[in-house]
BALOBA-1460 file (C-alpha; in Angstrom, 3 decimals):
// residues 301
<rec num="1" residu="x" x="0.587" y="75.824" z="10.671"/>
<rec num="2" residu="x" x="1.611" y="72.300" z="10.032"/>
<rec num="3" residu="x" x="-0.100" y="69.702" z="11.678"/>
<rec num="4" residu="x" x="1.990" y="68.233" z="15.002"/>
<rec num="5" residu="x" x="4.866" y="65.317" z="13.369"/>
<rec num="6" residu="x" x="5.007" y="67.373" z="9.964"/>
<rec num="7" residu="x" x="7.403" y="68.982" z="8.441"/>
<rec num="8" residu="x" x="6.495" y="71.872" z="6.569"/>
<rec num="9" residu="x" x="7.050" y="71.463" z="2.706"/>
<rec num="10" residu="x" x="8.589" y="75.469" z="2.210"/>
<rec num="11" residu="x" x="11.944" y="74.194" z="3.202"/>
<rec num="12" residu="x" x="13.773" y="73.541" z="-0.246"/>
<rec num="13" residu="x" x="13.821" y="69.870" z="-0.060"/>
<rec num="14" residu="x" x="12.949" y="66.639" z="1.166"/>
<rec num="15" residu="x" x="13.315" y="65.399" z="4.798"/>
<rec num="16" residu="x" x="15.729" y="62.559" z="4.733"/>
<rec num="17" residu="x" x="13.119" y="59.755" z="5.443"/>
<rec num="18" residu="x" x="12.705" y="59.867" z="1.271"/>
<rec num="19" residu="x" x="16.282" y="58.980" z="0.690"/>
<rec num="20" residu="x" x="16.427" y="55.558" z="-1.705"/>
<rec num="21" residu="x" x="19.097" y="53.387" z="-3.028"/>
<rec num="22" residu="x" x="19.806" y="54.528" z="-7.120"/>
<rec num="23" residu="x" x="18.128" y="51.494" z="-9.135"/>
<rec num="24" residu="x" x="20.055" y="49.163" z="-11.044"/>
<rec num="25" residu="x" x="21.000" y="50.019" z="-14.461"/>
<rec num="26" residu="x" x="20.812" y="46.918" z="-15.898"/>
<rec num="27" residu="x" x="16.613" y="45.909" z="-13.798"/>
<rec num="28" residu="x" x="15.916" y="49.042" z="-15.465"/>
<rec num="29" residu="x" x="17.284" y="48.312" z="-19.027"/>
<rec num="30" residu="x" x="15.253" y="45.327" z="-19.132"/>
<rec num="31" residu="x" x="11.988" y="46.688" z="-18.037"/>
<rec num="32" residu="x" x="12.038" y="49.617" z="-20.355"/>
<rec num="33" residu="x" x="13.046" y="47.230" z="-23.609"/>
<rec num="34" residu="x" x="9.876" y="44.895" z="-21.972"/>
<rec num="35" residu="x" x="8.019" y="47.650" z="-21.959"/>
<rec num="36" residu="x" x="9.013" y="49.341" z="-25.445"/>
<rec num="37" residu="x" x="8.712" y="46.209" z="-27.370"/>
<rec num="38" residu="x" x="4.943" y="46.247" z="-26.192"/>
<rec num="39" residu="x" x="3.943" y="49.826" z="-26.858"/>
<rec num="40" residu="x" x="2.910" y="50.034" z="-23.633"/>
<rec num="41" residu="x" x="2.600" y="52.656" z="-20.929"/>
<rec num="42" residu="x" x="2.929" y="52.509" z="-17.166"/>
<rec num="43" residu="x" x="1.774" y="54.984" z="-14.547"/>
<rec num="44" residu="x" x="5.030" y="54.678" z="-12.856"/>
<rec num="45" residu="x" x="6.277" y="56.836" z="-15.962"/>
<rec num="46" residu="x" x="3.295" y="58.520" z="-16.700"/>
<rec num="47" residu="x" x="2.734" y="59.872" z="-12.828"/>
<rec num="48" residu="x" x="6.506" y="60.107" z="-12.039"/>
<rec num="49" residu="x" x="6.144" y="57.791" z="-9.509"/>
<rec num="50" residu="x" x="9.287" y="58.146" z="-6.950"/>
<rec num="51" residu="x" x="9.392" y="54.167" z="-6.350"/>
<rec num="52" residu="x" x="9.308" y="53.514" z="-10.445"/>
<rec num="53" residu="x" x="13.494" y="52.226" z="-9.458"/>
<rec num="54" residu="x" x="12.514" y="50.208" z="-6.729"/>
<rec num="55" residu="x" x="9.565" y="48.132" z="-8.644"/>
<rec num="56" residu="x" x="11.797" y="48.043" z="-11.965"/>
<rec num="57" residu="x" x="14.567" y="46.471" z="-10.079"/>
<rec num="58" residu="x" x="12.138" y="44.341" z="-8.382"/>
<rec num="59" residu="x" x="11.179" y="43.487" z="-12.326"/>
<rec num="60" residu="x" x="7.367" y="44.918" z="-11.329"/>
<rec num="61" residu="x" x="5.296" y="47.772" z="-13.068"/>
<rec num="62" residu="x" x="1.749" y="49.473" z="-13.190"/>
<rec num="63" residu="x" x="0.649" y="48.839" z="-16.430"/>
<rec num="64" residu="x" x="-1.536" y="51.380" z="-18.167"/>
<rec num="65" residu="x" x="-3.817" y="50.625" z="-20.100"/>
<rec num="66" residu="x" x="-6.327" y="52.841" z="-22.640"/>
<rec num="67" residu="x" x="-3.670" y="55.191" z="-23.702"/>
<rec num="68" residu="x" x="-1.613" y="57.921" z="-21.722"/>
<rec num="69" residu="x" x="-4.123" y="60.570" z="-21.943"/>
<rec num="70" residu="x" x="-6.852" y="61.058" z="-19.427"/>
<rec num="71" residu="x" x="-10.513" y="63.603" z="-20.134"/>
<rec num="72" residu="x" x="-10.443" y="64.628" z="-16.768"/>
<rec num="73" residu="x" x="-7.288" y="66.958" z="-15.182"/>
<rec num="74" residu="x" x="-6.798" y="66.523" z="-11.488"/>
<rec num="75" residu="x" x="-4.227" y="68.754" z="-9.654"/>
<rec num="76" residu="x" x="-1.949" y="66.543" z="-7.922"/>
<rec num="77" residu="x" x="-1.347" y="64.316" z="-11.231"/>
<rec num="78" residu="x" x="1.287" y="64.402" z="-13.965"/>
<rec num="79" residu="x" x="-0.442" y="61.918" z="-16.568"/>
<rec num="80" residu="x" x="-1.129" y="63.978" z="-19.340"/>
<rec num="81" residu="x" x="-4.838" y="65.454" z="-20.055"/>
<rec num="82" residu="x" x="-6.819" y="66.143" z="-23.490"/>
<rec num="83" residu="x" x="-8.853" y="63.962" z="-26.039"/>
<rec num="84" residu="x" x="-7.081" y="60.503" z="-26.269"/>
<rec num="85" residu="x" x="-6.555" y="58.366" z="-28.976"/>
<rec num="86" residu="x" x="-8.922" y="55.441" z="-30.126"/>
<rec num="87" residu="x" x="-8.847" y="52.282" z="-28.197"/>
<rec num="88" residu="x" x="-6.011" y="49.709" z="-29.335"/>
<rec num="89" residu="x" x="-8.012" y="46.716" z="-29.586"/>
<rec num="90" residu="x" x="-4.803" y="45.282" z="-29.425"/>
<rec num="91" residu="x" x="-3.533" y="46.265" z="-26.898"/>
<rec num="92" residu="x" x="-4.726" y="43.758" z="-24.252"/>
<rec num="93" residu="x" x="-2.517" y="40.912" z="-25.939"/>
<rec num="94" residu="x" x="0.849" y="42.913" z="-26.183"/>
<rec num="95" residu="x" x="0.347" y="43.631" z="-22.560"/>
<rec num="96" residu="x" x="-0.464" y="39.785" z="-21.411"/>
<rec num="97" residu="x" x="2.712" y="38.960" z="-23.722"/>
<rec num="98" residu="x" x="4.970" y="41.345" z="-21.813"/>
<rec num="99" residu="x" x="4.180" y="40.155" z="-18.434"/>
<rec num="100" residu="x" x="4.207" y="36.842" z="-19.524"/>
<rec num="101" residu="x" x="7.991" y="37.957" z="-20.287"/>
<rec num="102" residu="x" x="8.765" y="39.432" z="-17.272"/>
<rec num="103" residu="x" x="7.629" y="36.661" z="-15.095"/>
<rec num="104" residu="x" x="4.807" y="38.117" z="-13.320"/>
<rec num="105" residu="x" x="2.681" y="36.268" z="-10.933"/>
<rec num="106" residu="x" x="0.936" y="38.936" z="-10.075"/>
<rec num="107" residu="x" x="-0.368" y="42.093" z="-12.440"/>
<rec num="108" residu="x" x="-1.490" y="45.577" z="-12.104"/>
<rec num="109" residu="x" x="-3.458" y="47.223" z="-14.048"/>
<rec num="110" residu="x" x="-4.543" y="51.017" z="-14.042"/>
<rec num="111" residu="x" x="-5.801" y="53.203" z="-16.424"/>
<rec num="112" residu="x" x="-6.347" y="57.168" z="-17.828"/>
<rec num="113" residu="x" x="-9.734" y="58.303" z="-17.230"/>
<rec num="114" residu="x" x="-11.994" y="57.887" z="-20.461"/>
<rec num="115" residu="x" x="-15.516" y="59.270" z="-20.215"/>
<rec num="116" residu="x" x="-15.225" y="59.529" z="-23.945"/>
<rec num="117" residu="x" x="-15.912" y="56.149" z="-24.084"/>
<rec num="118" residu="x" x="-19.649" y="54.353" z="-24.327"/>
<rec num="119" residu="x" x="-18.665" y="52.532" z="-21.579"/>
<rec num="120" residu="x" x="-15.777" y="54.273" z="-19.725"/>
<rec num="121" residu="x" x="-13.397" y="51.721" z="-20.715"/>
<rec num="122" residu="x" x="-14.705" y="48.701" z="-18.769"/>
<rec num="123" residu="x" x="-14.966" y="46.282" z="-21.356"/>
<rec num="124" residu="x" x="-11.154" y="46.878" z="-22.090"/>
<rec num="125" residu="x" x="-10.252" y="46.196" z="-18.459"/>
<rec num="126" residu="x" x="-12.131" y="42.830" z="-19.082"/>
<rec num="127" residu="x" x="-10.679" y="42.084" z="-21.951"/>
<rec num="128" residu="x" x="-7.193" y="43.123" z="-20.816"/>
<rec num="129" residu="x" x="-7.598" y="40.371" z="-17.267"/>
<rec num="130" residu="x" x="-9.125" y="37.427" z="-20.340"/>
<rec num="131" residu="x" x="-6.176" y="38.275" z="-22.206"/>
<rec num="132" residu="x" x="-3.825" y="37.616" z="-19.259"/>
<rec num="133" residu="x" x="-5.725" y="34.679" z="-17.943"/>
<rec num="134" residu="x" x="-4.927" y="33.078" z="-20.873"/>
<rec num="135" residu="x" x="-1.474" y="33.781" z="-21.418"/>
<rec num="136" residu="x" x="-0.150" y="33.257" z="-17.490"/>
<rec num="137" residu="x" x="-1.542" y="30.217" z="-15.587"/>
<rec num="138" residu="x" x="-2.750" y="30.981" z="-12.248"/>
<rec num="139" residu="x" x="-1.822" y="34.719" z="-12.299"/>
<rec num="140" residu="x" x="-3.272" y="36.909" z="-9.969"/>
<rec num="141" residu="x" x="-4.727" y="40.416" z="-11.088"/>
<rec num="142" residu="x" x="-5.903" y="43.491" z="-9.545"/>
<rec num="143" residu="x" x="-7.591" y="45.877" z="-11.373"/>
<rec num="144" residu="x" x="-7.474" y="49.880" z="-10.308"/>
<rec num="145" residu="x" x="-10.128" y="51.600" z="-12.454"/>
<rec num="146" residu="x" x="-11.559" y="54.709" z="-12.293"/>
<rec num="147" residu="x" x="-14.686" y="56.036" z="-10.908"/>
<rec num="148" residu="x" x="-16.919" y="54.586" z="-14.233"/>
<rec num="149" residu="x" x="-19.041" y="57.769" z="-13.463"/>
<rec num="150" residu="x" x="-20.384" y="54.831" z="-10.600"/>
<rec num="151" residu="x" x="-22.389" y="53.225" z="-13.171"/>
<rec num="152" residu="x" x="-22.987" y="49.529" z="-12.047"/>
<rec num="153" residu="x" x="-22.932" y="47.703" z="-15.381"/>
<rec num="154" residu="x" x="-19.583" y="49.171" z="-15.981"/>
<rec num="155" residu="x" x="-18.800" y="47.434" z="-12.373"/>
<rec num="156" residu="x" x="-20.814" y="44.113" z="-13.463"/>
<rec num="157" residu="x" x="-18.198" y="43.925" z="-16.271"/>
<rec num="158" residu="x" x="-14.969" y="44.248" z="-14.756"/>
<rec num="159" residu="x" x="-16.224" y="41.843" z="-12.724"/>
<rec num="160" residu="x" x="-17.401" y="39.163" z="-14.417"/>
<rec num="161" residu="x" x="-13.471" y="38.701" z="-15.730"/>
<rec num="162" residu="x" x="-12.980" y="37.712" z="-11.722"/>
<rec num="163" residu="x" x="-10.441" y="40.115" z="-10.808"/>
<rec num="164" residu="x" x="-8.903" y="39.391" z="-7.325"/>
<rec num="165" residu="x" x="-8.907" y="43.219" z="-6.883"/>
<rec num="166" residu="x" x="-10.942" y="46.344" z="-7.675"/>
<rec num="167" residu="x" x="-8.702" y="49.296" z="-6.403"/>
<rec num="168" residu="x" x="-10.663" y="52.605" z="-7.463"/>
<rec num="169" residu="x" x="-8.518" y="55.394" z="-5.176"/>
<rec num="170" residu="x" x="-10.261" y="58.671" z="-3.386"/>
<rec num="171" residu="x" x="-6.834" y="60.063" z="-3.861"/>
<rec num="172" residu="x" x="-7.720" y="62.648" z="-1.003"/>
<rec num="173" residu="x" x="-10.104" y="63.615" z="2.408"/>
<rec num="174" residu="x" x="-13.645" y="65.312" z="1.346"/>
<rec num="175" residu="x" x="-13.051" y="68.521" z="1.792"/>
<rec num="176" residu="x" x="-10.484" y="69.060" z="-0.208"/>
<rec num="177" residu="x" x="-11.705" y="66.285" z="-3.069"/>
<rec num="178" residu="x" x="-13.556" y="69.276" z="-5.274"/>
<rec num="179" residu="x" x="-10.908" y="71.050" z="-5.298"/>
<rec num="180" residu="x" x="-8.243" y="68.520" z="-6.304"/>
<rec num="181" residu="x" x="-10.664" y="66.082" z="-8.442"/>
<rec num="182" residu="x" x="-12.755" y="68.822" z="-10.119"/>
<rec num="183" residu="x" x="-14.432" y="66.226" z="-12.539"/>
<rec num="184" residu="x" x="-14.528" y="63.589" z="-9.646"/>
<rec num="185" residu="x" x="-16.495" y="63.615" z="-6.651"/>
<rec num="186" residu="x" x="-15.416" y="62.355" z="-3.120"/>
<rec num="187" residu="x" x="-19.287" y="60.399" z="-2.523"/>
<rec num="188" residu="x" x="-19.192" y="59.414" z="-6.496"/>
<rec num="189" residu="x" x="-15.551" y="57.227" z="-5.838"/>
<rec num="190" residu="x" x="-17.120" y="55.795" z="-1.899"/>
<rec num="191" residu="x" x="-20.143" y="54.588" z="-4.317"/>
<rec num="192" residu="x" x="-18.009" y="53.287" z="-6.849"/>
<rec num="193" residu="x" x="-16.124" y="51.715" z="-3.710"/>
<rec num="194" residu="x" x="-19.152" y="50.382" z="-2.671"/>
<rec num="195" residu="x" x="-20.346" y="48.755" z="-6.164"/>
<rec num="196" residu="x" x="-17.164" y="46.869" z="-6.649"/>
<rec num="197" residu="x" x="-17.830" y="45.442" z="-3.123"/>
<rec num="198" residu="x" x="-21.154" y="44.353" z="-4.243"/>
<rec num="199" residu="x" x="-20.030" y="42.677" z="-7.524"/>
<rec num="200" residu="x" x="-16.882" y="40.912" z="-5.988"/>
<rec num="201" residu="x" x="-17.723" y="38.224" z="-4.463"/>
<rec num="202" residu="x" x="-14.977" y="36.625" z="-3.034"/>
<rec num="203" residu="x" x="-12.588" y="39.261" z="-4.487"/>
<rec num="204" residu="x" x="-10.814" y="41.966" z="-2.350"/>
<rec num="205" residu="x" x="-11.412" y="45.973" z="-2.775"/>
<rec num="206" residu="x" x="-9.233" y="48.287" z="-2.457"/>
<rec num="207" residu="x" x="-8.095" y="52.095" z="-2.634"/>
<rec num="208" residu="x" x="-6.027" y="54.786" z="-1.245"/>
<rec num="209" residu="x" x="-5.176" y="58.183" z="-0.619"/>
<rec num="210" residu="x" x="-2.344" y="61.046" z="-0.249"/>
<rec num="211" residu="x" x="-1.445" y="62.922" z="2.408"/>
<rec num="212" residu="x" x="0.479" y="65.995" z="2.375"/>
<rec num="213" residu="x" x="-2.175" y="68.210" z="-0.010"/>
<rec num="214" residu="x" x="-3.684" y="70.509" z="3.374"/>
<rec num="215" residu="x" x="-5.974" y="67.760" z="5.010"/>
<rec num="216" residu="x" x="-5.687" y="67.194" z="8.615"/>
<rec num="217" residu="x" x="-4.980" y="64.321" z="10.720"/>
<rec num="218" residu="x" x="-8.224" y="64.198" z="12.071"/>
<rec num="219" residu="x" x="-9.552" y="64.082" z="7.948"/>
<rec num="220" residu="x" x="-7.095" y="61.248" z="7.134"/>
<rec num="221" residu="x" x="-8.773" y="59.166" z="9.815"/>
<rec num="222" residu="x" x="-12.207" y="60.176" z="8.781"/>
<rec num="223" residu="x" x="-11.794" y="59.071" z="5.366"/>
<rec num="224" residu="x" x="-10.137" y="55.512" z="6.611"/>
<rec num="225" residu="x" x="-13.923" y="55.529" z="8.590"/>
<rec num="226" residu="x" x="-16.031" y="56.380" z="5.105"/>
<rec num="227" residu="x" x="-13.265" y="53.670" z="3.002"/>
<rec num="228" residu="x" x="-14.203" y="51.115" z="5.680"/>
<rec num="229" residu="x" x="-18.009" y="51.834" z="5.189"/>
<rec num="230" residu="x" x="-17.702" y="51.585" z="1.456"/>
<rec num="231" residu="x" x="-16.557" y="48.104" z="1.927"/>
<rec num="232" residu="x" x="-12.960" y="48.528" z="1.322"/>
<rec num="233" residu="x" x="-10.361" y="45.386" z="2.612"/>
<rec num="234" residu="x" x="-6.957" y="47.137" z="1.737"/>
<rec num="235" residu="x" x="-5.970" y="50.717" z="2.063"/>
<rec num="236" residu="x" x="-3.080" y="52.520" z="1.105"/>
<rec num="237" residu="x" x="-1.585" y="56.009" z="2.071"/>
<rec num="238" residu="x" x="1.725" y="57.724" z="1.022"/>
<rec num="239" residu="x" x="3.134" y="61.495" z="1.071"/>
<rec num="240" residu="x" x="2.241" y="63.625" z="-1.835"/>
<rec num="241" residu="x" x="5.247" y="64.899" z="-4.236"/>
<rec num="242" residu="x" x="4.312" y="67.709" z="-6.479"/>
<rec num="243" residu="x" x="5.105" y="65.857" z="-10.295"/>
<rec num="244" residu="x" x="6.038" y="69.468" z="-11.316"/>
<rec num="245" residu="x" x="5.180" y="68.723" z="-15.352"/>
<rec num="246" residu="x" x="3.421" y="71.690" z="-16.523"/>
<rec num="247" residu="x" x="2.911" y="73.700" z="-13.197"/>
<rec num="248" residu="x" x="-0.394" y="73.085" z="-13.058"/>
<rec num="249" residu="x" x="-0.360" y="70.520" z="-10.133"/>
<rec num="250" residu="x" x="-1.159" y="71.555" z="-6.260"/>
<rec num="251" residu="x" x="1.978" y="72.388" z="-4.079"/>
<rec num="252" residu="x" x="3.286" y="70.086" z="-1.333"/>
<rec num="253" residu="x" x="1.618" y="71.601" z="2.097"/>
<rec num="254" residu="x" x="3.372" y="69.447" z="4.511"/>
<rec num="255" residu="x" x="5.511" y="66.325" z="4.723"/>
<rec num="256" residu="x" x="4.290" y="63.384" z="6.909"/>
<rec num="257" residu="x" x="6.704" y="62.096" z="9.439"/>
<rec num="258" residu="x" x="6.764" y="58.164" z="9.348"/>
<rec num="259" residu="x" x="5.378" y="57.912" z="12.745"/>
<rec num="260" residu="x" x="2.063" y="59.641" z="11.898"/>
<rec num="261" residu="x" x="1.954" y="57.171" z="9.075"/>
<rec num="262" residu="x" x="2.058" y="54.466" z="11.550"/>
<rec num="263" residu="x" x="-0.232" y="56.356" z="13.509"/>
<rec num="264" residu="x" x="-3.352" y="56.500" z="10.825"/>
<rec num="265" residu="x" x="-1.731" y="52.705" z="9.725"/>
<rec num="266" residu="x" x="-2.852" y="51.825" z="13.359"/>
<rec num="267" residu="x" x="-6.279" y="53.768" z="13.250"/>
<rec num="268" residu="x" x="-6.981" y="51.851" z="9.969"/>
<rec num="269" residu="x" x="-6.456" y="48.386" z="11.433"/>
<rec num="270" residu="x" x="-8.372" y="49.301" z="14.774"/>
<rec num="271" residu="x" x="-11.781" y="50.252" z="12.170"/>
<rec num="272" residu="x" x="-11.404" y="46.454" z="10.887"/>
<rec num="273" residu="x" x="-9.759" y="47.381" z="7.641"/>
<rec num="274" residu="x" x="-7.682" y="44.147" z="6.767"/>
<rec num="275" residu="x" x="-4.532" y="45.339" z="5.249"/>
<rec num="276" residu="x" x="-3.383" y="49.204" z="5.993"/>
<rec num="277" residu="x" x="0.162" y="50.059" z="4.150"/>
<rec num="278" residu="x" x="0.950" y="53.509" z="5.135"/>
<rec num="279" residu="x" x="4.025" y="55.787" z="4.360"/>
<rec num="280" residu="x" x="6.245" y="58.468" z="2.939"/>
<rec num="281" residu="x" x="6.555" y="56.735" z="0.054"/>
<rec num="282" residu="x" x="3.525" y="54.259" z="-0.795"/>
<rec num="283" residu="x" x="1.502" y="54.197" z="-3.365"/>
<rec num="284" residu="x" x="-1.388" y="52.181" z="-4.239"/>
<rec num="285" residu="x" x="0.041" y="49.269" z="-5.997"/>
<rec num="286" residu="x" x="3.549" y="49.702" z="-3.782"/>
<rec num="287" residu="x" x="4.211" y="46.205" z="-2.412"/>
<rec num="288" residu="x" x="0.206" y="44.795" z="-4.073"/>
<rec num="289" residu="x" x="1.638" y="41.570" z="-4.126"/>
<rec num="290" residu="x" x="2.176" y="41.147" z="-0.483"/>
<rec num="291" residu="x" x="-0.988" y="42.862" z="0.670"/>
<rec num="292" residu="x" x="-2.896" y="40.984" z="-1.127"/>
<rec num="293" residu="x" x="-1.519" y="37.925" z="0.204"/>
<rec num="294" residu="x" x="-1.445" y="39.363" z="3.771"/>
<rec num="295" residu="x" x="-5.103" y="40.156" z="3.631"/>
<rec num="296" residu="x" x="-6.134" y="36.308" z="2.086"/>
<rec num="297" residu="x" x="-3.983" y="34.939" z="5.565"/>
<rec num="298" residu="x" x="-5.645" y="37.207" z="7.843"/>
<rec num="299" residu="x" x="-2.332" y="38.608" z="8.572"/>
<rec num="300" residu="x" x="-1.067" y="42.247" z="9.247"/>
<rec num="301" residu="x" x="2.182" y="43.370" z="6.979"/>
């Protein structure tokens, strides 16, 4: 039975709260040539993201970086799974070169999983935020990396290219984290929460999770508790969508009504978090921009 303020997800489609405004045709031409022209890949594309419109007409993306295929397979994502590719050494530069095109004051940057790698792809995050350092003056960067196995050297690396975020997400509440993140682990991501808090200095740290998967309320709040423990300044929650690629991916269990969102949103501010965005359709770099700004000014968005 659905937790109270849910809607259960067997009814064919989507409650009307998820209803958007078509993107412009002309935003999302000139992302996608941006974007082309660099070889690059973003995880709005890659994880079907349902707000990919909304940042492209905005002129804003999630860059991804290491390739578009991740060594581990979690069941809520669409980004494809396998051995990758070899590192693009170059890849850093095309990337500070597009967003130096677009404009951007402020860059994202995620990544595939890569525990192929000696050092889990750290030192390409680094040299991915030197690259853009020195192609856009004053930008701001946050950085949302994976777990790095919680390995702090990997941590002491991304940091010492001064990020003004580390995002690493637990995507979901404990219990159902081994069954969702098979190659994860919920205590391995609040560690890796905790090392970038250790190594950012005056940086901010951030993550988020999904609702929607078969957690409770009473989980969702619990997790806001360990994510506040673990040092965390921002977090962000939004409604799970099933990215229905290859069938492979959990099933929606519920949809959260906005009100509960504003109800753990609330719950998250009372703990001391600084910045809590929480709804049907956030994600964890929805609206970064702002919430980083929000959380520098003490403010609540």
């Amino acid at each position: 039975m659905p937790e109270p303020g849910s809607v259960p997800a067997d009814t064919g489609r989507l409650p009307a709260w998820f209803r958007q405004e078509l993107p412009d045709p002309a935003a999302f031409a000139r992302m996608r040539s941006w974007l082309d022209a660099g070889a690059l890949h973003t995880v709005c594309a890659g994880a079907r993201c349902p707000n990919m419109g909304h940042c492209w007409n905005r002129g804003t993306a999630t860059f991804m970086i290491l390739g578009d295929t991740c060594t581990r397979a979690c069941l809520f994502c669409a980004v494809r799974t396998g051995r990758p590719a070899a590192v693009d050494p170059q890849e850093p530069f095309r990337l500070a070169q597009t967003v130096r095109g677009l404009g951007l004051r402020y860059a994202v940057i995620t990544s595939v999983t890569r525990d192929d790698l000696e050092d889990e792809g750290a030192g390409h995050f680094a040299r991915t935020l030197e690259a853009l350092r020195a192609a856009v003056a004053d930008i701001k960067v946050e950085l949302l990396v994976p777990d790095f196995s919680a390995r702090p050297a990997c941590f002491e690396v991304v940091a010492a290219a001064r990020p003004d975020v580390i995002g690493h997400n637990i995507e979901t509440v404990r219990r159902l984290s081994p069954l969702l993140r098979p190659q994860a682990g919920h205590d391995r991501s609040l560690a890796a929460l905790a090392l970038a808090k250790s190594v950012q200095g005056e940086g901010l740290v951030k993550s988020g999770l999904m609702v929607g998967l078969g957690e409770t309320d009473g989980e969702v709040i619990g997790a806001l508790a360990e994510l506040k423990a673990a040092g965390c300044d921002i977090v962000t929650i939004g409604q799970y969508l099933a990215p229905a690629a290859d069938g492979r991916q959990r099933a929606v269990a519920r949809f959260v009504a906005p009100q509960v969102f504003d109800m753990y949103r609330q719950e998250g501010l009372a703990m001391g978090l600084s910045q809590v965005l929480a709804g049907p359709l956030v994600r964890s770099s929805f609206l970064a921009q702002e919430l980083y700004g929000k959380a520098l000014e003490g403010a609540k968005i």
